[in-house]
N, C-alpha and C positions, 0 to 999 in steps of 0.2 A: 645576610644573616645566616646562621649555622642550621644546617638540616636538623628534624628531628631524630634523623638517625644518628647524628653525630653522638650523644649523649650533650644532655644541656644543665649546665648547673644556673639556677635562679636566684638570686639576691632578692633582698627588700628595695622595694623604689618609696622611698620619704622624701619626700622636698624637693625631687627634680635629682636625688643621689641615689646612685646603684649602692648597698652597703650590705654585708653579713650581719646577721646579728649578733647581738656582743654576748649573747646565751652561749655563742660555737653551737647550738643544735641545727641538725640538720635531717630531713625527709627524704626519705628514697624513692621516686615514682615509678612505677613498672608498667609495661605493657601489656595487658589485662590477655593480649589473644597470644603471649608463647612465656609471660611469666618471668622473662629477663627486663633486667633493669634501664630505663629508660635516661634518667637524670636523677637530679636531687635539687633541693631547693631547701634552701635559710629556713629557718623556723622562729617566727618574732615573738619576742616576748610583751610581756600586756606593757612595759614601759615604751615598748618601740609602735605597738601600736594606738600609744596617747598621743606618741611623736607623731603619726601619721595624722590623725587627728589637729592637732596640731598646727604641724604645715599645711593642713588644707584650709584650716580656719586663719591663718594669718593671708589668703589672699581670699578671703573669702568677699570683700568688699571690691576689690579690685577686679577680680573675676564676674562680678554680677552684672558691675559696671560697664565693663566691656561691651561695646555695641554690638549688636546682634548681628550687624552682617559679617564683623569679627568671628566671632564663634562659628557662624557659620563657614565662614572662610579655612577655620580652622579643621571644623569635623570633617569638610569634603577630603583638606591635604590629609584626613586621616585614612579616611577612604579612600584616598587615591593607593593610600601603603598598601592597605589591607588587598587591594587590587593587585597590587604586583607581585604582591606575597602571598595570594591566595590556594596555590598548589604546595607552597611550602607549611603554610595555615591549615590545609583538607592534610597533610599527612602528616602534622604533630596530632590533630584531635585525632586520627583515626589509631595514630601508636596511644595515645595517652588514656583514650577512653574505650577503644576498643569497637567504633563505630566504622562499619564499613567505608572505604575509602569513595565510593559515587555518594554516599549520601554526606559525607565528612566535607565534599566538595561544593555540596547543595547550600550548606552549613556556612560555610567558607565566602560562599558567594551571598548570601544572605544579608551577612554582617554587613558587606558594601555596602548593603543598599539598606540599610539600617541607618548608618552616619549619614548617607545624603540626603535620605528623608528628614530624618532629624534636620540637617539645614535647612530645608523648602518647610516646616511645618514651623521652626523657630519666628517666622517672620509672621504666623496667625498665633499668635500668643499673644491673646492682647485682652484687654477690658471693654467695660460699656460704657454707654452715657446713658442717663436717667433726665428725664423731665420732672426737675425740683418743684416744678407750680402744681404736677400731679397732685402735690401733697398739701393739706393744710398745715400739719404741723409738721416743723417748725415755725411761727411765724415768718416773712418776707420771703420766701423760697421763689417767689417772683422774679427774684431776682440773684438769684444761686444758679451756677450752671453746676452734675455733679456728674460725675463719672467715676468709674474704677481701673486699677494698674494692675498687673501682675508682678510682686516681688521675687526675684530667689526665694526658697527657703532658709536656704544654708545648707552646710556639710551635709552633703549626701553619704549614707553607708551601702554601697553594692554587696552582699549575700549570694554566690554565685552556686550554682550545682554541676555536677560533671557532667550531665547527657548532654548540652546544646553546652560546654563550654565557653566556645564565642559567641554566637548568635543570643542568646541566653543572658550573658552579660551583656552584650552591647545594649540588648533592652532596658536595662538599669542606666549604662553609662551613656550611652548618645543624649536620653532625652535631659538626664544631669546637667549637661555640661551645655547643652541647649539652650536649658533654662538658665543659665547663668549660677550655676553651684558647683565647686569643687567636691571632688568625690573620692572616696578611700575604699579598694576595690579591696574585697576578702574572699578569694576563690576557695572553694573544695577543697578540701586536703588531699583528695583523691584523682583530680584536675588544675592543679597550680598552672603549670608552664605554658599554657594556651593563654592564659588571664597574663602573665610576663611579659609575652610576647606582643601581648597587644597592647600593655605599659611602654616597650619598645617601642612599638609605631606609633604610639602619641606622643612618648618625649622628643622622635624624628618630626614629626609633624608639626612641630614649635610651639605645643599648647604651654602657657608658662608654667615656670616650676610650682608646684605645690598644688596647682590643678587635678592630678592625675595622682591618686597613691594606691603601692599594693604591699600590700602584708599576708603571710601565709600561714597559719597556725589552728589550732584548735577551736573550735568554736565558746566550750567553756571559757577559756583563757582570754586567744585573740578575741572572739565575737562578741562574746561580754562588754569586753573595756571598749569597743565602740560601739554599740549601742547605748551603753550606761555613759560615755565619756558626755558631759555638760555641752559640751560645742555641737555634737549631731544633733541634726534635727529632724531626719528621715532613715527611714531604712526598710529599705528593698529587699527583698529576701525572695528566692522561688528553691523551694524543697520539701519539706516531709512537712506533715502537720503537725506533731509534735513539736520538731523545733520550731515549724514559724508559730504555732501559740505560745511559747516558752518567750521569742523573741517579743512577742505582740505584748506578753504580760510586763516584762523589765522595761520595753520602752513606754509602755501605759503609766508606767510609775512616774516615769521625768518627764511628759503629754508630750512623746515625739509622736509623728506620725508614722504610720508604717503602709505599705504595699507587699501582700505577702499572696505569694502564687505558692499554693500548697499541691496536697494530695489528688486525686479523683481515682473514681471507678467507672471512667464513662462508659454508658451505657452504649449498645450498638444494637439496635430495635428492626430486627425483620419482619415484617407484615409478609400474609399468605399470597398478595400477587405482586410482591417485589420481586423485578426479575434477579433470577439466581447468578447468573454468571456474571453480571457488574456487583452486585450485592457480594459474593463470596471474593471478587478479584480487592473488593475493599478493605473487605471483614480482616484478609491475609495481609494487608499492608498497615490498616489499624492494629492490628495484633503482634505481629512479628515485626514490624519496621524496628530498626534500632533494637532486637531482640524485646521489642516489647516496653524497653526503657523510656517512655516518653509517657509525660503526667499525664499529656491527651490521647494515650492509645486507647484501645477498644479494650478493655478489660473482661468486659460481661457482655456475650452474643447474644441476646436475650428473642428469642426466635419462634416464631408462630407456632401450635403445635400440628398445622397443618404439613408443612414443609421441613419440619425443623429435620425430618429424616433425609430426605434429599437435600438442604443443606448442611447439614453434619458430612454426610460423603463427599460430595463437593468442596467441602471445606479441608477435609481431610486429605482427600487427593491432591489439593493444590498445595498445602502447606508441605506436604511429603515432598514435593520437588524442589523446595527451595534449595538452595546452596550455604551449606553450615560450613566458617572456615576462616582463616585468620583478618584480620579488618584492612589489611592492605591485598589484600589479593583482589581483582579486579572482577571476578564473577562471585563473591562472596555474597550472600542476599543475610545472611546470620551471622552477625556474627557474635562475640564472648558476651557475657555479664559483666559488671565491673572487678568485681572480687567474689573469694572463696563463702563470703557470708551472702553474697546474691544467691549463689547454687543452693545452699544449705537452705532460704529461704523458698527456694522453690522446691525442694525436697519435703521440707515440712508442711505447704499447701498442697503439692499432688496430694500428698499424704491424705493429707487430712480429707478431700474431697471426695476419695476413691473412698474413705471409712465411710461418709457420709453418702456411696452408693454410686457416685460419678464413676465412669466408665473410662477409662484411658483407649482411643481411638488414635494416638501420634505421640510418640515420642515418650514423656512422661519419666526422661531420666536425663543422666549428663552425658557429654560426647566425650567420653574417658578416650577413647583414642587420639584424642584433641590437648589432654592434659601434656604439658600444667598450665595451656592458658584454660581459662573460665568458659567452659560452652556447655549449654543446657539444649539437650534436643527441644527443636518447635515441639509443643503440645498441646494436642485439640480433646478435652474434654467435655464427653456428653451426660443428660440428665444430671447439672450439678444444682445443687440445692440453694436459695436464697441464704440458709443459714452457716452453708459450708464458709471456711475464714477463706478462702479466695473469691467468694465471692464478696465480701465483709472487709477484708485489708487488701491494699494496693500489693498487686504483687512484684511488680515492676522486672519483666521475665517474659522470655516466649512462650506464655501458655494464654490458649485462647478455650475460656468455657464456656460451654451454652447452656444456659438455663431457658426450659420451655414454656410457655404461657400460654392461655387458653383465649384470652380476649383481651379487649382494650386496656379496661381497666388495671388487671392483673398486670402484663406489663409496664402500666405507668407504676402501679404500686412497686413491684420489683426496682424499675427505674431509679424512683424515690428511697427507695429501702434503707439507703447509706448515707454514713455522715454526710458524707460530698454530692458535691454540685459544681462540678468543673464545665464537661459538653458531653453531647449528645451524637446519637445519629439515629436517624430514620427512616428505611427505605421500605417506597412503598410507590403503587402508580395513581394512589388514591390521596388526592390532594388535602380535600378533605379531612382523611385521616391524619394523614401526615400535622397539618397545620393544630387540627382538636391536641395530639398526644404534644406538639411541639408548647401550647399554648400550657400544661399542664406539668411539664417537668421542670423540676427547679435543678437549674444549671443557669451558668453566665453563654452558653452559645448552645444552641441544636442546629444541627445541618439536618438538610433532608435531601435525602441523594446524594451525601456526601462524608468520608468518613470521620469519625472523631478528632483527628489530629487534623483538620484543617484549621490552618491561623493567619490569618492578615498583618504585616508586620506593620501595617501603619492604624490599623483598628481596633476597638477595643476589645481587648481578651483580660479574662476572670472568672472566678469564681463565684458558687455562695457558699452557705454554711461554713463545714472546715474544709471548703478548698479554697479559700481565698478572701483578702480584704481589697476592695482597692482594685484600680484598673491597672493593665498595662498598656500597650500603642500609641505608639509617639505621641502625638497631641494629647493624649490622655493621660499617661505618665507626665507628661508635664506640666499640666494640670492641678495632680497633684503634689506636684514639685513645686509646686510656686504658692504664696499668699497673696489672696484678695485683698487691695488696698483702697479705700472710698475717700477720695478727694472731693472737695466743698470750695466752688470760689464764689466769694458774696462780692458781687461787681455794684453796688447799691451805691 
């Protein structure tokens, strides 16, 4: 398969065919960390993506059908690709999205082990038996055995984002096709060629044709006409809250279901005898990993105001030595944003937090000698206000702020403050503690002793409020990928 350096042009995959779409529109994707152009890719119009639709739904019975040890026979041969291809996999995402090349490989190897959990979990997907005599009513139940099935749903719709690419999608599409549902993949417009590539290794992999679809377009346009198209019956989405409530409202309308991994502002909670130097070596990886780009990073350092000054310097000093600098260089620890509107975004939050009295201690500007890929110095902001907009909007960027708190309460309230409820972190030696503030923040995960962006690929992760409807982690995603069916046999 062709390097991502080669330049790669992508087609639409409908029905098991590579094809341009008959619009002749075409996308140009660029490498975010030097600004030259990477490839290009089709751009399907809303009739090609009915087609995809379509073709998924005409093997949609045949695919369900399929025995499970099939499918799983099938997702391992996927993973086995994704295996062999997995250095050529860590360095299209690291051209594409601009994600350092050790973590693009973390990424890479993940996904493997995504598809073959998805096998071993496909096989506890199962239903109950009930004791019918439990019950009075109906009459004779004495003699009814009942039990329940897990159906497919039907057509799946994958909603993919560009920070995790593959690993990201594979969340959507492993436990899919698990479950015995064909699924029609709509990558980022910002991230296509990763979401292509791994079309490729599942048409290599012999899943049948019309199993597997990818379409590349707009969300108005493409994303629209599958969710709204009659045949979906789910739709997975992990991105901005805005769009997955736009998404949640149109398929409320036609009762699809939806699974939407949105926004957060996770919180990252220092208590006064957390020790400092596993606590700051965190805060720096919650914060700047992926320059910050990850729904689970550390947004808001929210930090005792015993300590908060010895960690602010601590915090400072370490984030100052990381390494800013193109996503394939091999000691890069920073590297770009996605595009020219991520910088401009973190422009207008410093902003606004230094008006609102925050104090710039690192960074706090772009890495203009780095132009014209997208790099924004790491920046550590102190005394920033619960009302300032970074601490209020996801800023999704190297900037790590602290806001300081007085006591328990204050920091849960802080905590709490925001739409979102994604995860948490709390470090502290005081168990106690830890478990009182863990019991009181509304979030789908809190770690204690551990930072925000930890995630189990096989367990449940989600949100509340607007960050999220719906579980993901394989057996949970598949969960709700499937319908409860209650079988009655009157043996009388």
């Amino acid at each position: 398969m062709a390097s991502a350096e080669s330049g790669e042009t992508g087609l639409l995959f409908i029905g098991g065919n590579w094809v341009p779409s008959r619009s002749g529109r075409w996308q140009e994707v660029d490498d975010p960390s030097t600004g030259r152009r990477l490839g290009r890719v089709s751009v399907a119009s809303r009739e090609e993506a009915s087609a995809a639709v379509d073709a998924a739904a005409a093997v949609e019975e045949s695919w369900g059908s399929t025995p499970i040890h099939e499918r799983a026979r099938l997702l391992r041969a996927l993973s086995d690709r994704l295996a062999a291809d997995s250095e050529g996999m860590a360095r299209l995402i690291a051209q594409e999205v601009g994600k350092p090349i050790v973590d693009a490989r973390v990424e890479a190897g993940r996904a493997v082990t995504v598809y073959q959990l998805a096998a071993d979990e496909a096989r506890h997907l199962t239903g109950e038996s009930f004791p019918a005599d439990a019950y009075a009513y109906p009459a004779g139940n004495e003699r009814r055995f009942l039990f329940s099935v897990r159906d497919p749903i039907g057509v799946v719709v994958a909603i993919s984002p560009f920070n995790f690419p593959l690993n990201l999608l594979s969340h959507k599409v492993a436990p899919a096709l698990a479950a015995g549902n064909p699924v029609v993949i709509k990558p980022t417009s910002s991230a296509p060629l990763t979401a292509l590539r791994l079309a490729k290794h599942a048409d290599a992999a012999g899943f049948p044709r019309g199993v597997v679809n990818v379409v590349v377009g707009p969300g108005g346009e493409v994303g629209d006409t599958l969710v709204e198209h009659p045949r979906t019956r789910l739709v997975t989405f992990t991105g901005s809250t805005s769009v997955g409530k736009s998404i949640a409202e149109k398929a409320g309308r036609h009762a699809k279901r939806v699974i939407l991994e949105m926004g957060g502002l996770d919180p990252f909670i220092v208590l006064d005898d957390a020790p400092l130097d596993v606590t700051v070596a965190a805060a720096v990886r919650g914060a700047f990993g992926y320059s910050g780009q990850v729904c689970t990073a550390s947004k808001r350092l929210l930090v005792s105001d015993a300590v908060a000054d010895r960690f602010a310097r601590a915090l400072t000093e370490r984030a100052g030595k990381l390494k800013v600098g193109p996503a394939l260089s091999e000691d890069t620890q920073v590297g770009p944003v996605i595009d020219s509107a991520a910088l401009d975004r973190m422009d207008r939050l410093v902003g606004d937090a230094v008006s609102h009295s925050a104090k710039v201690l690192l960074g706090g500007q772009r890495a203009s000698e780095l132009a014209p890929g997208y790099f924004y110095r790491p920046t550590v902001l102190d005394d920033v206000t619960p009302e300032s907009k970074i601490a209020q909007e996801e800023p999704f960027g190297p900037v790590a702020p602290i806001l300081r708190f007085r006591d328990l309460d204050e920091a849960v309230r802080i905590a709490n403050g925001t739409p979102y409820g994604l995860q948490a972190a709390v470090y502290t030696n005081d168990i106690k503690s830890a478990f009182a503030i863990a019991k009181r923040i509304r979030a789908g995960g809190v770690h204690i002793n551990d930072p925000t962006s930890l995630r189990w690929d096989a367990l449940p992760f989600g949100g509340v409020k607007e960050s999220g409807l719906g579980r993901e982690g394989l057996r949970y995603a598949m969960e709700e990928m499937t319908e409860v069916k209650l079988i009655s046999v009157n043996y009388g």
